[in-house]
Every structure is written in structure tokens, then in C-alpha cells.
LODOTOR-723568 format. One line per 3 residues: number of its first residue (from 1); their letters; for each residue x, z, y of N, C-alpha, C. Coordinates in pm, whole numbers, plus 32768, in hexadecimal, padded with zeros to 4 digits. Each point is the difference from the previous one (the first is absolute). Example, Ala and Ser with C-alpha at 12.3 -4.5 7.8 and 13.67 -1.06 7.14 Angstrom:
2
1	AS	8527/830C/7DC7/7FA7/8000/8077/805A/8000/8078 | 7FDD/7FB8/8069/8052/8006/8077/7FB3/8049/806D $
// end
This chain:
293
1	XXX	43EC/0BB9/C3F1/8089/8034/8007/8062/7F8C/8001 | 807A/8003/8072/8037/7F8F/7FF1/8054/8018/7F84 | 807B/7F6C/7FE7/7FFD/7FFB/7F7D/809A/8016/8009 $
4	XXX	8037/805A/7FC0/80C0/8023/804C/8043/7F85/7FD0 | 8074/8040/8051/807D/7F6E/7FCE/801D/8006/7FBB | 8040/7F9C/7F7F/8027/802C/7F57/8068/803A/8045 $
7	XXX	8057/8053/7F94/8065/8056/7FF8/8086/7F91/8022 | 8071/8047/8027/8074/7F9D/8010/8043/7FCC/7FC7 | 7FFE/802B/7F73/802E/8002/7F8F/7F9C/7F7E/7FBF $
10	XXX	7F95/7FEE/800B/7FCA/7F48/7FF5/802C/7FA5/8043 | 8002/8038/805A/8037/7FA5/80AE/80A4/7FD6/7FD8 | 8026/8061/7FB6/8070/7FBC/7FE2/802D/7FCA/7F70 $
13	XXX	7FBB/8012/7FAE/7FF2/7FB1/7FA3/7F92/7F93/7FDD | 7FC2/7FF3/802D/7FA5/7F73/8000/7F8C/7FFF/7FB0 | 7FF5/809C/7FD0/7F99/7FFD/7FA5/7F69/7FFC/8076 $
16	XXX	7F91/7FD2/7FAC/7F60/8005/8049/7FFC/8093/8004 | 7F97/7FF4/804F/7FE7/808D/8018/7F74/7FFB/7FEB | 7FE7/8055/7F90/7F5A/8045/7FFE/7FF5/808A/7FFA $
19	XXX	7FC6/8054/801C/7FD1/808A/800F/8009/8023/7F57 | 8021/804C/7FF2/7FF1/8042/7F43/7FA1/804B/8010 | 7F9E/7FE2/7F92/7F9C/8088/8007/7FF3/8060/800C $
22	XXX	806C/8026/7FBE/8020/8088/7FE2/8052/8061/8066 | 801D/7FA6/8075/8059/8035/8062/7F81/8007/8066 | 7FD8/809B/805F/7F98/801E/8064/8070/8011/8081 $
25	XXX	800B/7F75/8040/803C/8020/804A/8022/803B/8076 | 7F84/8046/8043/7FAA/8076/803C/803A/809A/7FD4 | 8041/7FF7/7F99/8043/805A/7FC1/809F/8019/8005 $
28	XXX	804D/804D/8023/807E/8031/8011/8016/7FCE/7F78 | 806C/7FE0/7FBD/8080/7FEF/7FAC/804D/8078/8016 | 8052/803A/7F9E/806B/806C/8032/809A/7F5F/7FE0 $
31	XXX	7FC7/7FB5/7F8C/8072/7FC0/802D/802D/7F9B/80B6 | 7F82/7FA9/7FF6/8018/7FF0/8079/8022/8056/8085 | 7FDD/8085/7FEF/7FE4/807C/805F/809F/8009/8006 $
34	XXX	8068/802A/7FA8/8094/7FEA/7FDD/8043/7F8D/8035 | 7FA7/7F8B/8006/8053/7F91/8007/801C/7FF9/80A8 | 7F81/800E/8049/7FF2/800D/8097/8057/8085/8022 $
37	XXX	801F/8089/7FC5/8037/8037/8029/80A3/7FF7/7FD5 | 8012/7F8A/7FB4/806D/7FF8/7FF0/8031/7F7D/8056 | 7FC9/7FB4/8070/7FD1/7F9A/8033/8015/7F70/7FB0 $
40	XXX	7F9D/8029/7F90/7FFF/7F8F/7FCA/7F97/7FB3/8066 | 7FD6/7F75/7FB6/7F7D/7FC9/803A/7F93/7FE9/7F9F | 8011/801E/7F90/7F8B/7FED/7F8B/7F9B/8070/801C $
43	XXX	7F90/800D/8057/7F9F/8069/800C/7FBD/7F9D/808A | 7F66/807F/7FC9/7FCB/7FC3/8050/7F97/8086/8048 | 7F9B/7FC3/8067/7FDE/808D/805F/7FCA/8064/7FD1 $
46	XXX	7FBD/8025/7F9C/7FD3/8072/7FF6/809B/8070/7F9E | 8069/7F99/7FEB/8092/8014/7FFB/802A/805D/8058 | 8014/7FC3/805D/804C/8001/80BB/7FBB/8082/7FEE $
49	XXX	7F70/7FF7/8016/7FBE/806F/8038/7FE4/8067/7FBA | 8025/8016/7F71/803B/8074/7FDF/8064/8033/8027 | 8088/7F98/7FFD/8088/8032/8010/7FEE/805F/807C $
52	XXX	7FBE/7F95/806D/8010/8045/80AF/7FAA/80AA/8014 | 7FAD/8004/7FAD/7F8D/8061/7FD0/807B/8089/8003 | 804C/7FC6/7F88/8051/806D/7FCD/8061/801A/8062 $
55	XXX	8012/7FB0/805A/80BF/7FDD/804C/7FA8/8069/8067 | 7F84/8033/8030/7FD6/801E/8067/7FEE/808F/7FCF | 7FC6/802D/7F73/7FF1/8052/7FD0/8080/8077/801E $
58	XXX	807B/7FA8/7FD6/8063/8045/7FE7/8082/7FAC/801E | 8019/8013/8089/8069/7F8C/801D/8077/8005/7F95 | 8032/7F73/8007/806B/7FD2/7FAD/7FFB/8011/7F58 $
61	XXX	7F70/8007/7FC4/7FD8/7FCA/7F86/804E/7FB3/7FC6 | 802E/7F6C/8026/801C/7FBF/8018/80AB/8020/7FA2 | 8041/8075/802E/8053/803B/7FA5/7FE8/7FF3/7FAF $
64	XXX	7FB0/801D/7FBB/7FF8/8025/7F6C/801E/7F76/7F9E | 7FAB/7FB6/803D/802E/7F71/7FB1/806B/7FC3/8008 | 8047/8013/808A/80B5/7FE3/800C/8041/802D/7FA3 $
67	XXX	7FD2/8079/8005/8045/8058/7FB1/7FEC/8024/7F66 | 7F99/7FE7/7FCE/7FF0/7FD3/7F7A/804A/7F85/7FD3 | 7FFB/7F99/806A/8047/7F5F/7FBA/807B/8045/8002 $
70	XXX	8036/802D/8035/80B2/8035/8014/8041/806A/7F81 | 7F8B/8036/7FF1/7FFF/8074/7F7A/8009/7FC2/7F73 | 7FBB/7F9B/8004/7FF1/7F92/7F80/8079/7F97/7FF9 $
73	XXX	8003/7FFB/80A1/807A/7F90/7FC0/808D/8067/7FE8 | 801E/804F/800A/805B/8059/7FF2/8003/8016/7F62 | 7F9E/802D/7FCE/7FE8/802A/7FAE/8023/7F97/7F92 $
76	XXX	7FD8/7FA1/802C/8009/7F66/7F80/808C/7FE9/803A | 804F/8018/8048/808C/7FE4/7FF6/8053/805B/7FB6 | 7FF8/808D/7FF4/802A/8054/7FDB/7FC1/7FDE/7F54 $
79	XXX	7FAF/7FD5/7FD6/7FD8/7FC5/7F7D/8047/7FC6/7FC7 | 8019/7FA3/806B/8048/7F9D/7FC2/8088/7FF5/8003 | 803F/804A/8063/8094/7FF1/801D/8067/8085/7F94 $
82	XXX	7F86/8082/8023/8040/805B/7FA7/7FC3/802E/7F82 | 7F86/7FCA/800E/7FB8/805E/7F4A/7FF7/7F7D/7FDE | 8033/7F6D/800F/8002/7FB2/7FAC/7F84/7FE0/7FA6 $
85	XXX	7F9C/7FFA/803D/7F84/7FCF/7FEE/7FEB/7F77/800A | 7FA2/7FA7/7F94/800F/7FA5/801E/7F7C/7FBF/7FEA | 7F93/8047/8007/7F6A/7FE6/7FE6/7FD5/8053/8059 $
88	XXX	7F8A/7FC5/8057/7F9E/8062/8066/7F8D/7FD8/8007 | 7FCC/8088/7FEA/7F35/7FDC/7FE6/7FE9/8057/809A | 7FC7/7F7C/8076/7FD6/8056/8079/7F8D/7FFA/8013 $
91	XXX	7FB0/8032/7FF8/7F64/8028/800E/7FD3/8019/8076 | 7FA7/7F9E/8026/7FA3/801E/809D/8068/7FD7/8056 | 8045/7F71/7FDB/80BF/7FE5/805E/7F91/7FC3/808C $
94	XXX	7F7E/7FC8/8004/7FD7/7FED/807D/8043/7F85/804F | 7FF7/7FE3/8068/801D/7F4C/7FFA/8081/7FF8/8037 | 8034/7FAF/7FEB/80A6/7FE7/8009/8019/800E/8095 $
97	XXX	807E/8013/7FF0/8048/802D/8095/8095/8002/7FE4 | 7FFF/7FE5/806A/80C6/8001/7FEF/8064/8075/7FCA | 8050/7FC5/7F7E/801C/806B/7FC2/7FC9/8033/7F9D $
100	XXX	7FA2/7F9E/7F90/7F8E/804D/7FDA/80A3/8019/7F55 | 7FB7/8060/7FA6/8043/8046/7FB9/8023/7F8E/7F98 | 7FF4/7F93/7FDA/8065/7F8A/7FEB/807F/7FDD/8039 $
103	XXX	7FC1/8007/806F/8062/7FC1/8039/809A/8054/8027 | 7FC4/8065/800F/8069/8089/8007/804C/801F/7F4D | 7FA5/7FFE/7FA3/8049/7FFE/7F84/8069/7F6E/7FDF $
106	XXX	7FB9/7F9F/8025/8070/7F97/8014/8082/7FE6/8025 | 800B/806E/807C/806D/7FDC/8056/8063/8031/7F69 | 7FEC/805E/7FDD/8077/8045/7F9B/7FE2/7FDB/7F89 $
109	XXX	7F82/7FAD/7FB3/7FE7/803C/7F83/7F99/7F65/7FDB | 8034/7F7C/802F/7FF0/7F9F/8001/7F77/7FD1/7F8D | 8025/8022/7F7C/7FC5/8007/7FB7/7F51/8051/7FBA $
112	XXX	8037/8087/808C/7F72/8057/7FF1/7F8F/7FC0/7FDF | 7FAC/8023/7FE8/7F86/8013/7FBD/7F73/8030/8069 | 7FC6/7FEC/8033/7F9D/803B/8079/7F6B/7FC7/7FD1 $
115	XXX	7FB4/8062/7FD3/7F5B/7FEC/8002/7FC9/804E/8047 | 7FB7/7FB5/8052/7FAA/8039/809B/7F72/8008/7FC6 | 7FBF/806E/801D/7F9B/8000/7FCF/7F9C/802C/8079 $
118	XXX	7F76/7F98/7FEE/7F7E/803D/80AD/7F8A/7FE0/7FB9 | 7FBB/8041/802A/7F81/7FA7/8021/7FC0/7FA5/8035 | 803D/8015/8095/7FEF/7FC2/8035/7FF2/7F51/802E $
121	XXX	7F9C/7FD9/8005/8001/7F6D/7FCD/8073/7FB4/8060 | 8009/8011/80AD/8052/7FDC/8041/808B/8028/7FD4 | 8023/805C/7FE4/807E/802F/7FE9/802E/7F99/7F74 $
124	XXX	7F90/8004/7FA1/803B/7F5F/7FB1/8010/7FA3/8012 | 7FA0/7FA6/803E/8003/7F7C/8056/807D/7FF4/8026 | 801B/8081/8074/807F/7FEC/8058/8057/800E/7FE8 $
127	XXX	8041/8068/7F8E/807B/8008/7F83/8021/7F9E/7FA8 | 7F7F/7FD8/7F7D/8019/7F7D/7FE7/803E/7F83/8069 | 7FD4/7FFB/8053/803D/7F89/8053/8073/8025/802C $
130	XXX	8057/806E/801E/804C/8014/8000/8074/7FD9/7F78 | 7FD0/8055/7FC1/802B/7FF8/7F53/8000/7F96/7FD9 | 7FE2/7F73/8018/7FEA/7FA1/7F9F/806B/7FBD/7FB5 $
133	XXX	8074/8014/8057/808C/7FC1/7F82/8041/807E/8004 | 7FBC/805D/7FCE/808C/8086/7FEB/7FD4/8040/7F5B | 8056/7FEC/7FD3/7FD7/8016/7F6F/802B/8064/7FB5 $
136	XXX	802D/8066/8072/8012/8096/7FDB/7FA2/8091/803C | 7F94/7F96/803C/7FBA/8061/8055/7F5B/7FE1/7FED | 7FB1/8039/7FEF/7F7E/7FDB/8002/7FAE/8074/8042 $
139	XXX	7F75/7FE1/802A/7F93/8034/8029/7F84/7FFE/7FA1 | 7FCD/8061/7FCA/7F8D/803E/7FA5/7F7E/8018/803D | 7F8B/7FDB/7FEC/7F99/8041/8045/7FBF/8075/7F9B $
142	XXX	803B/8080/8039/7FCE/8075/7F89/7FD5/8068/8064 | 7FA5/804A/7FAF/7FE2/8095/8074/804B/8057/7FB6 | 8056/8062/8076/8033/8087/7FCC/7FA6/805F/7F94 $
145	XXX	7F99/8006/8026/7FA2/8066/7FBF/7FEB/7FBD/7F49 | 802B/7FB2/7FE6/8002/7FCD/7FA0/8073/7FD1/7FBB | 8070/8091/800F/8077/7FDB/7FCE/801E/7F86/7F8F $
148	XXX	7FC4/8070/7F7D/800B/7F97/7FA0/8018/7F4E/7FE2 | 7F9D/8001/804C/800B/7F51/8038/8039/7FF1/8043 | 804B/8026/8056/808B/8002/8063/8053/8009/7FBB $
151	XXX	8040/8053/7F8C/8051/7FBB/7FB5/7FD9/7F91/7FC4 | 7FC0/8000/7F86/7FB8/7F8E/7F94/8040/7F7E/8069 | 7FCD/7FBD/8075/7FEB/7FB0/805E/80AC/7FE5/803E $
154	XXX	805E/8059/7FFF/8074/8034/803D/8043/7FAD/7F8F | 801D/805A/7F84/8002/7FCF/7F58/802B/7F87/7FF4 | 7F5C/7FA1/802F/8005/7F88/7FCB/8030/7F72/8055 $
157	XXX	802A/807A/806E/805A/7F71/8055/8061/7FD6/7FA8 | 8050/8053/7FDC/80A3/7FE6/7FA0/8039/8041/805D | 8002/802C/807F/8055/8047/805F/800C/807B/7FCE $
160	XXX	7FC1/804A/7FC5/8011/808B/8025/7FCB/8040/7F52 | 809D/802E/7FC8/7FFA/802E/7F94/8000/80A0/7FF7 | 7FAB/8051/7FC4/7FCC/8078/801F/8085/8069/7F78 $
163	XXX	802D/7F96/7FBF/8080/804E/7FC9/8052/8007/8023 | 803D/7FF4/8073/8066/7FEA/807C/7FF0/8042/8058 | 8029/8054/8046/7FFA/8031/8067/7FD7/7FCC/809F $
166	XXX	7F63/803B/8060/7FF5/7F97/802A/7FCA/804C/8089 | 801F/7FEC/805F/7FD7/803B/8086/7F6F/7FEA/803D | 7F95/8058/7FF7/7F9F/8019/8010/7FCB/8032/80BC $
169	XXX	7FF8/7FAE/8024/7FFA/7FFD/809D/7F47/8013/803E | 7FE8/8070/8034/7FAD/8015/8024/7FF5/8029/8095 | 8041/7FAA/8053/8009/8028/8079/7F7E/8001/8057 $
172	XXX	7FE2/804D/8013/7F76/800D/8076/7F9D/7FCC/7FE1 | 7FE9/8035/7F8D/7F9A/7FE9/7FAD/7F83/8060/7FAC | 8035/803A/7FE5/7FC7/8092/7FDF/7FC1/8062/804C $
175	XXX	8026/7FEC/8087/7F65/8041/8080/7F91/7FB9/7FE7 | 8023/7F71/7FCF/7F81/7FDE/8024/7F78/7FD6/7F93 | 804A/8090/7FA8/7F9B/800E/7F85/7FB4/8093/8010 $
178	XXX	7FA8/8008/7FF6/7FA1/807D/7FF2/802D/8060/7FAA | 7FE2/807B/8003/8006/8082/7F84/7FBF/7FEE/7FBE | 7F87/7FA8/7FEA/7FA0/8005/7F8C/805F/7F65/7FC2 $
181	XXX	8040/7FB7/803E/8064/7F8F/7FA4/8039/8042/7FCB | 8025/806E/7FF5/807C/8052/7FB3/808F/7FB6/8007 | 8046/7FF1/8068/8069/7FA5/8025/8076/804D/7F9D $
184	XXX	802A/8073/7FE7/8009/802A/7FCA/8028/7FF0/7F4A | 7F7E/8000/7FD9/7FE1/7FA7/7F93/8036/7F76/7FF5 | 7FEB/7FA7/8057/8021/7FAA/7FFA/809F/7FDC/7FEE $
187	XXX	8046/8068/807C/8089/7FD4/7FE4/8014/8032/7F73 | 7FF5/806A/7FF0/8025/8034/7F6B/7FD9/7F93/7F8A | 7FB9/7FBE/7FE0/7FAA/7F96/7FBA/809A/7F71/8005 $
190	XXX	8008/7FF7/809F/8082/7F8E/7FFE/8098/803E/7FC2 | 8022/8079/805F/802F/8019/7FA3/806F/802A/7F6A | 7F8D/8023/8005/800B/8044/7F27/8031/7F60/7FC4 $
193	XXX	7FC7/7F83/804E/801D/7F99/7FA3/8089/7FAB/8033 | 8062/803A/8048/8055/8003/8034/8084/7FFF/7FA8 | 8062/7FE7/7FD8/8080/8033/7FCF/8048/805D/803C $
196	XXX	806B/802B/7FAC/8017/8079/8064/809A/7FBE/8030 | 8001/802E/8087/8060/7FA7/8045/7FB5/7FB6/807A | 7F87/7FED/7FF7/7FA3/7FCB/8053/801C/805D/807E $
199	XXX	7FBC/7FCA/8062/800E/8060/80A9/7F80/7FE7/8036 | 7FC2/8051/802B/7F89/8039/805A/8030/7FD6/808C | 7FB7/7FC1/805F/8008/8002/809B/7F5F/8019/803A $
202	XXX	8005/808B/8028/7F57/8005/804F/802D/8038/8091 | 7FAD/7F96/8039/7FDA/8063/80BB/7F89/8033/8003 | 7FD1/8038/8060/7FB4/8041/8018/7FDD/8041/8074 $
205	XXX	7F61/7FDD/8013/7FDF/8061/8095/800E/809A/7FDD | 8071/802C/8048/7FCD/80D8/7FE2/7FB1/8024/8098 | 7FC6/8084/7FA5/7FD7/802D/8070/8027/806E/8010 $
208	XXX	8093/804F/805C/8050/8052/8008/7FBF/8093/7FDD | 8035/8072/7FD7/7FF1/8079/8029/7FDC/8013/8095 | 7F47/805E/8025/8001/7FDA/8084/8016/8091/803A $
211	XXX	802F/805F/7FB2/802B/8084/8033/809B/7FFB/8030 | 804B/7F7F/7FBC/8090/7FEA/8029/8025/7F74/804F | 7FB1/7FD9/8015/7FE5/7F44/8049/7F96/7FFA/8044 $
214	XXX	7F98/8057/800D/7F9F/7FF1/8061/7FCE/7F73/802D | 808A/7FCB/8050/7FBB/7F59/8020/803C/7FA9/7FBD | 800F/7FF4/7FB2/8010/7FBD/7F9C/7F9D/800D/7F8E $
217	XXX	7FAF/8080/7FF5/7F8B/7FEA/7FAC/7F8E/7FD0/805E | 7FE1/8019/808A/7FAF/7FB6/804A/800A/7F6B/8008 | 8059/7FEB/7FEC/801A/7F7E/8026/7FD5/7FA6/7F5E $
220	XXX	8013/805B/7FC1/7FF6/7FD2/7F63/7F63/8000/7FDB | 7F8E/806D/8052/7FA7/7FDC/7FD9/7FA7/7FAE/803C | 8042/7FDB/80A6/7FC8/7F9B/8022/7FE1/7F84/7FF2 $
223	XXX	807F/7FE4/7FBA/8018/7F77/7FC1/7FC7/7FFF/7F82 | 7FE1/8057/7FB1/7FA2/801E/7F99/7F84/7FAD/8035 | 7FA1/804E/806C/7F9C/801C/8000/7FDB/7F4D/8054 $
226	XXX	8070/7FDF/803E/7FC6/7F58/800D/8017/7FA2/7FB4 | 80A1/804B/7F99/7FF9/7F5E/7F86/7F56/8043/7FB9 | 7FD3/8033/7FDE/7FA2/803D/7FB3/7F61/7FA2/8036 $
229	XXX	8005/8015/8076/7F9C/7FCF/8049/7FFC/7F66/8030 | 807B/7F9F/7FF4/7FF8/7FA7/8009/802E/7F97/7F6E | 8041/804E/7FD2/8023/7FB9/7F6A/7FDB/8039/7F8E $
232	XXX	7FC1/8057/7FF7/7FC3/805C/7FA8/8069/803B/7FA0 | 8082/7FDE/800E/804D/804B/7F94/8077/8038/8057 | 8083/803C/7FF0/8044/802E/8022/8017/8095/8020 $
235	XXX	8042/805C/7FB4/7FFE/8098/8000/8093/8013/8034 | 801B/8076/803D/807B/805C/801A/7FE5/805D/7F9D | 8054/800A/7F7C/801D/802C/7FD2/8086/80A2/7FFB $
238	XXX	7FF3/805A/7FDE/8070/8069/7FF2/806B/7FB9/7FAC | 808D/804A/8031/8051/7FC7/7F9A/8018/8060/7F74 | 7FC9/8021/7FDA/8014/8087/7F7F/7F96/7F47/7F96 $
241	XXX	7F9E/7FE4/8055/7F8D/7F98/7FBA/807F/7F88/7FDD | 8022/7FC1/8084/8057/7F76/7FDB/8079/8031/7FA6 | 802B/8084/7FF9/8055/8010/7FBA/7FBE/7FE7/7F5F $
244	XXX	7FA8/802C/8022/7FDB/7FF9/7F4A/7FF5/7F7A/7FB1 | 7FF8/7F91/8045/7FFB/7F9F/7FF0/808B/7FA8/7FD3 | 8046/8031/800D/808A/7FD7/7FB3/801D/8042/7F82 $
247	XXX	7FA8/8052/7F9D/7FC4/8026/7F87/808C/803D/8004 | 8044/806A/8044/8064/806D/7FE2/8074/7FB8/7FC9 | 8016/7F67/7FF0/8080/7FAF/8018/8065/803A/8086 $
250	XXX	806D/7FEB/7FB7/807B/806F/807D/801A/7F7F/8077 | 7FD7/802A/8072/8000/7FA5/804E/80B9/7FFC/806B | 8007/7F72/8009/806F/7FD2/8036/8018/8029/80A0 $
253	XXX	806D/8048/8000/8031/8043/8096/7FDE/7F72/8080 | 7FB9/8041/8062/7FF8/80BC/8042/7F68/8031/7FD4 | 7FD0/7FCD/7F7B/7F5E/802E/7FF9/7FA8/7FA5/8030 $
256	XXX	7F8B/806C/7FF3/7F98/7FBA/8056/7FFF/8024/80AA | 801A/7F86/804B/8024/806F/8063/7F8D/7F89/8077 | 7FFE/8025/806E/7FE7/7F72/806A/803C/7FBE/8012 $
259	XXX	7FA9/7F5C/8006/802A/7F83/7FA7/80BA/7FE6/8054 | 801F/8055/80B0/8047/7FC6/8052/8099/8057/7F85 | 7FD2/8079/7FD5/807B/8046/7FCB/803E/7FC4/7F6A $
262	XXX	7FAA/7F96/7FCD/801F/7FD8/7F7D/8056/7F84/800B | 808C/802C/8018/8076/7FBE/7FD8/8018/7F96/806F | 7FD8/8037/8089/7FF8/7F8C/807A/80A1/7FBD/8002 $
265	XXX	7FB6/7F8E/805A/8084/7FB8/8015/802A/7FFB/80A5 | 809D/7FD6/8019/800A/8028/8085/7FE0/7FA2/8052 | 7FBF/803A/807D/7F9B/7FB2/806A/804A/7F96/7FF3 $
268	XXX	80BA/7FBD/8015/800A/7F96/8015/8012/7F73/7F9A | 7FBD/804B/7F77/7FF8/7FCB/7F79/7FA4/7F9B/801B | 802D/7F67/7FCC/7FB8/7F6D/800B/7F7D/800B/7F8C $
271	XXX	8022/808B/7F86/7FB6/7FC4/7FA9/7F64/8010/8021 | 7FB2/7FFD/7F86/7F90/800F/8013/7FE0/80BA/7FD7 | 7FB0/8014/8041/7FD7/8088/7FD2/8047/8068/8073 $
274	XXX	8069/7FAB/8084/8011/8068/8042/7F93/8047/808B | 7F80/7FFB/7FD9/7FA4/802E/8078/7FFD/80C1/7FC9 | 7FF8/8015/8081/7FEC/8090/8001/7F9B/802C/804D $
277	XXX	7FAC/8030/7FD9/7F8D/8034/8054/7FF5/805D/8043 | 7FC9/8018/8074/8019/806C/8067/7FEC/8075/7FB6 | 8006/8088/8057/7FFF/80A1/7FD6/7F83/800A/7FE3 $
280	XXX	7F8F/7FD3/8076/7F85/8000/8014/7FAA/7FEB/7F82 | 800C/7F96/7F75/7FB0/8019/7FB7/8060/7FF4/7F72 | 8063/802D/800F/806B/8016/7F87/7FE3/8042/7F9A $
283	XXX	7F9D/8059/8014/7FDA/8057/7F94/7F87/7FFC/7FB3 | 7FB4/7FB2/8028/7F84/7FBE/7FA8/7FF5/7F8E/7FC8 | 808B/7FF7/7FC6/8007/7F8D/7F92/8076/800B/7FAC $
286	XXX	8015/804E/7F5B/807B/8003/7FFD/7FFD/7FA7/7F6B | 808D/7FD9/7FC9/8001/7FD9/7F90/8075/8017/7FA6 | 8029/7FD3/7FB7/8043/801B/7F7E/8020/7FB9/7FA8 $
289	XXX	806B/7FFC/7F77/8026/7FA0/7FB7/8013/8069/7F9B | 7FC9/7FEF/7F79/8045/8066/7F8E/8019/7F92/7F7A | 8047/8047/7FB8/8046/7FB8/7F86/7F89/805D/7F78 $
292	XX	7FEE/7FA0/7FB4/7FBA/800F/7F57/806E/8041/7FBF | 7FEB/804C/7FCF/80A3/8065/7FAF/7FF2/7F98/7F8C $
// end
């Protein structure tokens, strides 16, 4: 098997390049899978050839990840500009890209607070090197499924004090846990250990009512049935399910709605977060922001 090119993100920082064990690179990434559909360049072919897998499956896939980065960065502005938030725990943030939720809490809120949390070994490599003189922002290597230690680990940066009110960011992250993970569980687990004043941000793949959306639930289980088959995780979920996941906290207007209806900005807006995604797959991905009473 030939041997790929290191990532661009070495290429441009000067680090050697050796293969990590632990990385099968024959194997899709959902972060890299994000990064190519967000045209990053950190991925590599069995990457590509998921993304294209899916782009063929169900043209303009490809939305969803526009449109998730646009949902998040919205969301961390509205954090920061109006609920005056000044700590953010983002979970599964996946590898940097322009605009990432620092940098958007910055513009207004200089001082914020930002812990990125992956698994992913590239997504650290390539954050750390990013991160290396910013001393309000760090990257964690923690798994979701193991909240607990996602705080504990969060905790002991000094960034992020859990008696304070603190914005809990789970953007596009939570499809790509199983029903037997109890995702569920999990958010509830983060959290209960929350202050109140804290704010919830989750997206999410739905998979529409198909007696009232018809193609929009086709379309929802197609894309099911190839993230499933090529990355082994990723569900379209109902929204009555993602609703439950904001543990009955009163969520911040217009709801949970699709990611394009949550508080868009106008097409000729410079900032970040103004992409809008076509009609075509608007409805199998929605998200939300709620407040801790």
C-alpha cells in the first residue's frame, strides 16, 4: 500500500511525520470527513471517499456541514454578545477551520474562556499547533462517552469553573453516538454538573415526520444508511428524541428549529455564521440553544 502524504497541517508546521498507531488510516475519520467537507485539507482517502460516497448518495450532503459550522458559530456569538457567557466546553469541536468558536467568542468577549474537547489524535496535533501562544483557549483529548472525565479533565485546565455559568456546546456530535451509548444519559450526566445560568447548544441529524415530509425522511434515511455503512456511526434521529436532550431546560427563541431558521444572518452580513443552506436538505438537521433555570 502506498504510503499517503502527511497531513497539511505538518507541512505547515514542520513537525516529522510518523503514522500513529492508533490512527487506521484505511479508515474514514468523521473529523477529517467534516474537514474535507468543509474544504479543509487535513484528511486523507478513505476520507474523500466517504465524503464523495455520501455527496452521491444524497446530493448536497455537503450542506449539512456548512451548515452546522454556521449554526455554531451563531450560536457562540449570541453566547457571548447577549447571554454574556464567558466559559465554553465544545465537545467533538473536530479540526479547526475558519471561525472556529474562539475565535468568534473573541471578537466580543476578549477574555472568554474556550475548552475544545476530541479524540481525535489529528484534531490535537493540529489545534495544539494552532493554540500554542493563546492562553485562553485549549484542546483536551477526552471521549464524550465518558463525561465525567470530560469534566474532571475540563476542571483542571483552570479555564473552566463549573460554579459559574458555562456554555456547553455539542454541535454535531450526538448522531454520532449509538442508542446503546445512551447519548442521552450522557448529556444529562454533563449537565446536572452545570450551574444554573449555564446554556446548552446541540445540532442534530433529524429524521423528519415521513407522513408530513416524505422527502425529507427519504433523504434522511439514506444518508443514515451510508454514514452507517461507511463510518459505522451516525443516526437521523426524530425531533421529540433531540428534544429530550436539552433535559426540559426552556430553550432560547425560535426553538429547536433547522439549523438555517436559528437566528440567521442577512445574506449580505461579513460575519461568520452567515451560510444558509438550500431547501433541499434543510430539514434533516436541526438545532437549538436552552438556558439552566
Amino acid at each position: 500500500m502506498a504510503r499517503p502524504d502527511p497531513p497539511e497541517f505538518l507541512k505547515r508546521t514542520g513537525q516529522k511525520y510518523t503514522e500513529p498507531p492508533d490512527i487506521d488510516l484505511t479508515k474514514p475519520s468523521i473529523a477529517r470527513v467534516y474537514s474535507y467537507f468543509l474544504g479543509g485539507k487535513d484528511h486523507f482517502a478513505a476520507d474523500r471517499d466517504m465524503a464523495n460516497y455520501a455527496e452521491g448518495v444524497v446530493p448536497g450532503v455537503t450542506d449539512l456541514a456548512l451548515g452546522n459550522r454556521a449554526f455554531v458559530q451563531r450560536a457562540a456569538r449570541y453566547l457571548a454578545t447577549e447571554a454574556g457567557i464567558e466559559q465554553y466546553l465544545d465537545i467533538g469541536s473536530g479540526l479547526p477551520t475558519d471561525g472556529n468558536v474562539h475565535e468568534v467568542v473573541h471578537e466580543s468577549t476578549p477574555h472568554g474562556r474556550v475548552v475544545y474537547v476530541d479524540k481525535d489524535p489529528m484534531v490535537l496535533a493540529h489545534a495544539r499547533a494552532l493554540l500554542a501562544d493563546n492562553n485562553t483557549t485549549i484542546v483536551l483529548k477526552a471521549d464524550l462517552t465518558a463525561p465525567k472525565a470530560v469534566l474532571q479533565e475540563a476542571v483542571a485546565t483552570g479555564l473552566i469553573d463549573l460554579d459559574r455559568p458555562v456554555a456547553l456546546m455539542l454541535g454535531g456530535i450526538l448522531h454520532h453516538l449509538q442508542d446503546d451509548e445512551d447519548p442521552g444519559g450522557i448529556t444529562r450526566e454533563l449537565c446536572e454538573a452545570l450551574a444554573p445560568g449555564s446554556h446548552l447548544v446541540i445540532s442534530h441529524f433529524c429524521c423528519p415526520d415521513a407522513a408530513r415530509s416524505p422527502k425529507s425522511a427519504k433523504r434522511a434515511a439514506a444518508l443514515e444508511k451510508a454514514f452507517m455503512e461507511k463510518l459505522g456511526h451516525g443516526l437521523w434521529r426524530g425531533r421529540e428524541d433531540i428534544l429530550s436532550y436539552f433535559q426540559g431546560w426552556p430553550l432560547v427563541r425560535p426553538g429547536l428549529v433547522p439549523l438555517n431558521d436559528w437566528r440567521p444572518l442577512p445574506k449580505e452580513s461579513a460575519q461568520a455564521g452567515n451560510y444558509v443552506m438550500p431547501p433541499r436538505n434543510k430539514h434533516i438537521i436541526i438545532g437549538g440553544i436552552a438556558k439552566k433555570p
